[in-house]
N, C-alpha and C positions, 0 to 999 in steps of 0.2 A: 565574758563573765565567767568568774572561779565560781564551784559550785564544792564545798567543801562538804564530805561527805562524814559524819560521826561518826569518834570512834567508836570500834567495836567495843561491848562489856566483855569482862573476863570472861563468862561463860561462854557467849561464839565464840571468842579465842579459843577457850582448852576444847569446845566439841570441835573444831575446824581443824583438830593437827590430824595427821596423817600415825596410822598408831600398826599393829599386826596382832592378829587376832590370837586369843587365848590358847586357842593349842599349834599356836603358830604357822600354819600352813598359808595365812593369805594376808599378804601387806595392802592393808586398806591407807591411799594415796588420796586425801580427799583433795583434789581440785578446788573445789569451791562449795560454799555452804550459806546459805538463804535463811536466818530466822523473820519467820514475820509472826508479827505477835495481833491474833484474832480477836474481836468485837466483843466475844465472849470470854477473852480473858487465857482463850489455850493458845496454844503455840505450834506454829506449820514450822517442822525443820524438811529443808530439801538440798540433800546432798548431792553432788556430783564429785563421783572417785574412781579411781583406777585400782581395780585389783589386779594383784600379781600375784602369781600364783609358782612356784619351780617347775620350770621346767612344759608351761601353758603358756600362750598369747596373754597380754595383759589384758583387760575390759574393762572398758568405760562401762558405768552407770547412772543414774539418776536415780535417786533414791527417796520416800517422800516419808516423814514419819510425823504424824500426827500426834500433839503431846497434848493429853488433855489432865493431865494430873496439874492443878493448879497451886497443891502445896509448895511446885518450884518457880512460882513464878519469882518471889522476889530474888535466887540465884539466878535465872535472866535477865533479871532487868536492875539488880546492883551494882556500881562502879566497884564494889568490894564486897565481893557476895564472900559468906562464910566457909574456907578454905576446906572442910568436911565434907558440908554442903553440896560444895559444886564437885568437887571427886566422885562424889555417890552422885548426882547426878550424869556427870560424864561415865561413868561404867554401868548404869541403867541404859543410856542412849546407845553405848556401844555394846551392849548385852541384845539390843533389840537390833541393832543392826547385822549382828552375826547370825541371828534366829532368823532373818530374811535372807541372809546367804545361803544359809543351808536349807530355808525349808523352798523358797523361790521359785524351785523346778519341779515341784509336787502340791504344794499348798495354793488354791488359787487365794486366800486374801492376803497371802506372802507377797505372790506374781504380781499384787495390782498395785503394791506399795513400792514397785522398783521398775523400769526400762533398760535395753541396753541401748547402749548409744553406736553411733558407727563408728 
């Protein structure tokens, strides 16, 4: 038995690319990325990516970010969400995903929102 699995929306696409970070010191490589859309209407994204960093070991993470701003629900869940929209969408997601790289190693509710992987 095929078990077809649906496409992804726009939005997982553009959060799912691999991007480097605004004052470019770290190429966030996202392996793979998990939205599941909760009961209540908010959204679990969970990333797994490889940072690279010059001249550092690359490192896996897993990364988990709770989205509970519900104004963006219908850029999740549109085949043709508005081109604006989802841009400011994707650089809110990658704005909070930088503020867990840097704060990670001092903040603990940074630490609880990310793992390394082996």
């Amino acid at each position: 038995m095929v078990v077809h699995m649906p496409a992804k929306m726009p939005a997982e696409q553009a959060l799912a690319r691999s991007y480097t970070t605004g004052d470019g010191m770290v190429r966030c490589n996202v392996d793979e990325l998990s939205v599941s859309h909760q009961p209540d209407r908010s959204v679990m994204l969970t990333y797994w990516l490889t940072a690279e960093r010059e001249g550092l070991q690359a490192e896996r993470w897993e990364f988990t970010l709770p989205w509970d701003d519900k104004s963006f629900l219908d850029v999740f869940t549109s085949p043709a969400p508005d081109p604006e929209r989802l841009q400011q969408l994707v650089y809110i997601v990658r704005t909070a995903l930088e503020e867990w790289w840097d704060t990670k190693g001092h903040n603990r509710k940074s630490a609880k929102m990310g793992r390394r992987l082996p």
